[in-house]
C-alpha positions in Angstrom: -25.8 21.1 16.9 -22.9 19.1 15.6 -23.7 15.7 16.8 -20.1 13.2 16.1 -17.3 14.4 13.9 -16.8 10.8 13.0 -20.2 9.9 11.4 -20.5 14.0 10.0 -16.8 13.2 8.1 -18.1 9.4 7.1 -21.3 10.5 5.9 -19.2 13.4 3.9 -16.9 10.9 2.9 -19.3 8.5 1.3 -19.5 8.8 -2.6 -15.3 8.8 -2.3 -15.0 5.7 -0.2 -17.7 3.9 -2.3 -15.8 5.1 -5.6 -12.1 4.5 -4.1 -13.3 1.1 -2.2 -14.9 -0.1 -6.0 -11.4 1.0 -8.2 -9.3 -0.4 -5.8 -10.8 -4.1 -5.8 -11.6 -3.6 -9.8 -7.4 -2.9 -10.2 -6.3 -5.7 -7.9 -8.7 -8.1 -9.6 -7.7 -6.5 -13.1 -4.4 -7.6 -12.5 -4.5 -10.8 -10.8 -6.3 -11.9 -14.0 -3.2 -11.7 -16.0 -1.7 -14.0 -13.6 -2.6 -17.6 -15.5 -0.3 -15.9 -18.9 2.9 -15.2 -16.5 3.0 -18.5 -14.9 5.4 -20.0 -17.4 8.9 -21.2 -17.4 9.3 -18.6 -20.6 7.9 -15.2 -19.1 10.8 -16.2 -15.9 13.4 -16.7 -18.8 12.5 -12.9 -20.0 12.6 -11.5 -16.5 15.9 -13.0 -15.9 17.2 -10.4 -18.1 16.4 -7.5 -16.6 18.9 -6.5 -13.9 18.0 -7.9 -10.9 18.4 -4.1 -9.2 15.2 -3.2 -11.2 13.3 -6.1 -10.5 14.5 -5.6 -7.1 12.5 -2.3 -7.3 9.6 -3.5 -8.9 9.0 -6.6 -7.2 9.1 -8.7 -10.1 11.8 -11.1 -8.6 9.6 -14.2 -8.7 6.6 -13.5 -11.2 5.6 -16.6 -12.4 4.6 -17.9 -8.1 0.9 -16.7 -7.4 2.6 -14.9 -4.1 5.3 -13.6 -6.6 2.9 -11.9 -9.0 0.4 -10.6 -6.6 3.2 -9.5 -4.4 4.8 -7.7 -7.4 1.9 -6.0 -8.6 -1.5 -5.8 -6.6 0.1 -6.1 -3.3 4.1 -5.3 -4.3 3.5 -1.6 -6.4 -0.1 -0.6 -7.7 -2.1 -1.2 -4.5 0.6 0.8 -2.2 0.0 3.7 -4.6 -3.8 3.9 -4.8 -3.8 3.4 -1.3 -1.5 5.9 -0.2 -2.9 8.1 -2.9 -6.4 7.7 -1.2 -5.5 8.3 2.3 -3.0 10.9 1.5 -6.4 12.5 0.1 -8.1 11.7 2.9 -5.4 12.9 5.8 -4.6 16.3 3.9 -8.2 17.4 3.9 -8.9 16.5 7.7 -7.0 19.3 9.1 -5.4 21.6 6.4 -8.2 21.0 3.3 -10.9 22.1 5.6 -8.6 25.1 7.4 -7.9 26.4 3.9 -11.4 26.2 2.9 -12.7 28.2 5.7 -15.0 25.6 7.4 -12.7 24.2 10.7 -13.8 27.5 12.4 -16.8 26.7 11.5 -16.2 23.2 12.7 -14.2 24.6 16.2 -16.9 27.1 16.7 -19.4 24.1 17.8 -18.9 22.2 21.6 -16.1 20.2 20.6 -12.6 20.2 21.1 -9.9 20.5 19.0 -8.3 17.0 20.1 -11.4 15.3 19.4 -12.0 16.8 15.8 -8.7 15.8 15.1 -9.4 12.1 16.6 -12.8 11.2 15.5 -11.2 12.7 11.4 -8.5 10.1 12.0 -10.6 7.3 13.1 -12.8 8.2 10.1 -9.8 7.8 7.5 -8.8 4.3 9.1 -12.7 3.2 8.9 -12.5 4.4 5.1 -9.2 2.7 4.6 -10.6 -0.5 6.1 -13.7 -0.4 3.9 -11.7 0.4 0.5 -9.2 -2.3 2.0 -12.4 -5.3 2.8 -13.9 -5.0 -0.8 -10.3 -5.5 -2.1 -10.2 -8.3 0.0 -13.8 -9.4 -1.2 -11.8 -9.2 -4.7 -9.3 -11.1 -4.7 -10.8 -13.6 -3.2 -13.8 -14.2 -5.5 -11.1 -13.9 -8.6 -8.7 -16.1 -7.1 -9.9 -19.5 -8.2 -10.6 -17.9 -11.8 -7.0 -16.3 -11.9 -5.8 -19.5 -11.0 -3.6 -18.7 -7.5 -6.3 -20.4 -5.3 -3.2 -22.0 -3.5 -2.8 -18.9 -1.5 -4.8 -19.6 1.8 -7.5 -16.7 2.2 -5.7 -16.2 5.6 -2.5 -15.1 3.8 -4.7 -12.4 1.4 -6.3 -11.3 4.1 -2.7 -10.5 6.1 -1.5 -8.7 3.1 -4.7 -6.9 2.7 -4.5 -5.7 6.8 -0.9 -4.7 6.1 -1.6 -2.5 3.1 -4.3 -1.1 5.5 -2.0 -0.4 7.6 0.7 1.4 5.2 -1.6 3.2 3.6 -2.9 4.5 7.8 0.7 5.6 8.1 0.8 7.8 5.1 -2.4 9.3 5.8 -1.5 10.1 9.7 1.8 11.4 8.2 -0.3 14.0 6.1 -2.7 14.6 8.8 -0.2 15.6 10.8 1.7 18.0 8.7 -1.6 19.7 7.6 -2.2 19.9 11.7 0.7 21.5 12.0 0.9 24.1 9.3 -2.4 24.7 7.8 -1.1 23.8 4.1 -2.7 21.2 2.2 -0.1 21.6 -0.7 2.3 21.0 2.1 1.1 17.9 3.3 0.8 16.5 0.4 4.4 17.1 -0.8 5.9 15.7 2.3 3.9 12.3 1.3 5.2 12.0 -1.9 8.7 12.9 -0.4 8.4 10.8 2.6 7.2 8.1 0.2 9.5 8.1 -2.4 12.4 8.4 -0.3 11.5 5.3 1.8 10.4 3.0 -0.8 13.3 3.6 -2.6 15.3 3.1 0.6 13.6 -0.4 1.4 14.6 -1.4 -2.2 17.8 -0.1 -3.3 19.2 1.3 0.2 20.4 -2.7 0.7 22.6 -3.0 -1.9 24.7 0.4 -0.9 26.9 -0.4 2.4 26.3 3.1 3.5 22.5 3.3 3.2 22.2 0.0 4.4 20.5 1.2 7.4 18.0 3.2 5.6 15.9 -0.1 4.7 15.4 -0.2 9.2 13.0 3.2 9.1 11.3 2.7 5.8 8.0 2.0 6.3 7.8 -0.2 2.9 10.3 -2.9 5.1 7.6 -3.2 7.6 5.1 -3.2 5.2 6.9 -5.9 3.1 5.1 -6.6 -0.1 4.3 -10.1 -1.1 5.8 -11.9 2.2 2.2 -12.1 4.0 1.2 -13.8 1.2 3.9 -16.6 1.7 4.0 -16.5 5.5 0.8 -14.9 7.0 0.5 -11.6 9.1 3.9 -10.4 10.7 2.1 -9.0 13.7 5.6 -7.2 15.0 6.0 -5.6 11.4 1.7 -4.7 11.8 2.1 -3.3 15.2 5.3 -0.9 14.2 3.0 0.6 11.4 0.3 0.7 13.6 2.4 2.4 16.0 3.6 4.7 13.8 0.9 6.4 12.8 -0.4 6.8 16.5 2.6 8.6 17.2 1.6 10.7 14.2 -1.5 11.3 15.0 -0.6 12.6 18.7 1.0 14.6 16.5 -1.2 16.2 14.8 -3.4 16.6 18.4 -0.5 18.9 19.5 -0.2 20.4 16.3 -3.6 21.9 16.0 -3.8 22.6 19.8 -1.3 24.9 19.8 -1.3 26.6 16.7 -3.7 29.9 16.1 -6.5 29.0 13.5 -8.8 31.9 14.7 -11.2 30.2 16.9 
């Protein structure tokens, strides 16, 4: 007899969180070590050449500040990606990876109901996202007197840390819910990368177009906002419209797979 979703999906789940939890901390801490040559007066000089749209976009607006580089690159762009990547992964195969594989009747066919399979698979992916998101964490904080931006307080890594956490919950809500709703992996997946794209693009570039000005208001990036934990602690408002966010989602995805036919 099927005893918890949750620990069944965790257990399942373990070789990828341990892999996922290990590259994301070994890329952060990759990075941040790179931070001691781009703390010079000449590396700002070269930036200052590039059009401040595209630094804009990438973050790089302030790269020789430990917030500025950490925001820019572990925290700003490469950790959003892995992240969402990982819980995109994670979301799309709750629902949809295991209907198109042939094993959620299997699953629906124990004493459970379908609310709670989709519950106790969502609570898995935030316990896996907070794992991958603690040795990061863990990380960063070992390399930070080595990498030389030790003047961040541990409290401000941490906020960052819990706000990438957080994005990355969205994203994967966002794709549990769509697989909910139609069965499709592929489709899941694809609104992700649309969904992402569109919005991070939006937080960066919509503010400097009068008409999409208001675009920068619904992207989740905004609320997620990069490297400013690092400089001013955990914006609990911003955290609690993420959080938010993807609870709506995944009531969502409850009503999704509660009333659609997956021959059970």
């Amino acid at each position: 007899m099927l005893r918890s979703v949750f620990g069944k999906t965790l257990w399942g789940q373990r070789q990828g969180i341990v892999a996922w939890s290990i590259g994301l901390g070994a890329v952060g801490v990759l990075y941040a070590a790179f931070y001691p040559s781009m703390a010079n007066p000449d590396m700002q000089a070269a930036m200052d050449a590039f059009p401040p749209e595209m630094l804009d976009a990438l973050g790089f607006t302030d790269i020789t500040s430990p917030e500025g580089y950490l925001g820019g690159t572990t925290y700003g762009l490469l950790g959003p990606i892995l992240s969402i990547i990982y819980a995109t992964t994670l979301g799309s195969r709750a629902i949809a990876g295991e209907e198109e594989s042939g094993r959620l009747e299997l699953l629906l066919a124990h004493p459970v109901e379908r609310w709670q399979v989709v519950l106790q698979r969502s609570a898995a992916m935030l316990v896996a996202l907070v794992i991958a998101g603690a040795v990061l964490l863990l990380a960063m904080i070992a390399a930070a007197g080595p990498a030389q931006y030790d003047s961040i307080p541990t409290a401000n890594l941490a906020a960052a840390t819990v706000q990438l956490v957080l994005l990355a919950w969205l994203f994967g809500s966002l794709a549990l819910a769509v697989g909910a709703l139609s069965g499709s992996r592929g489709l899941a997946i694809g609104m992700v990368a649309l969904v992402g794209v569109a919005t991070y693009f939006a937080n960066t570039l919509g503010p400097s177009v009068d008409a999409l000005a208001w675009s920068r208001d619904v992207s989740p990036f905004h609320y997620y906002s990069g490297g400013a934990p690092l400089r001013e602690g955990w914006p609990a408002l911003d955290a609690a419209v993420l959080a938010a966010c993807s609870l709506v989602l995944t009531a969502v995805a409850v009503l999704g797979l509660e009333r659609r036919d997956v021959g059970v």
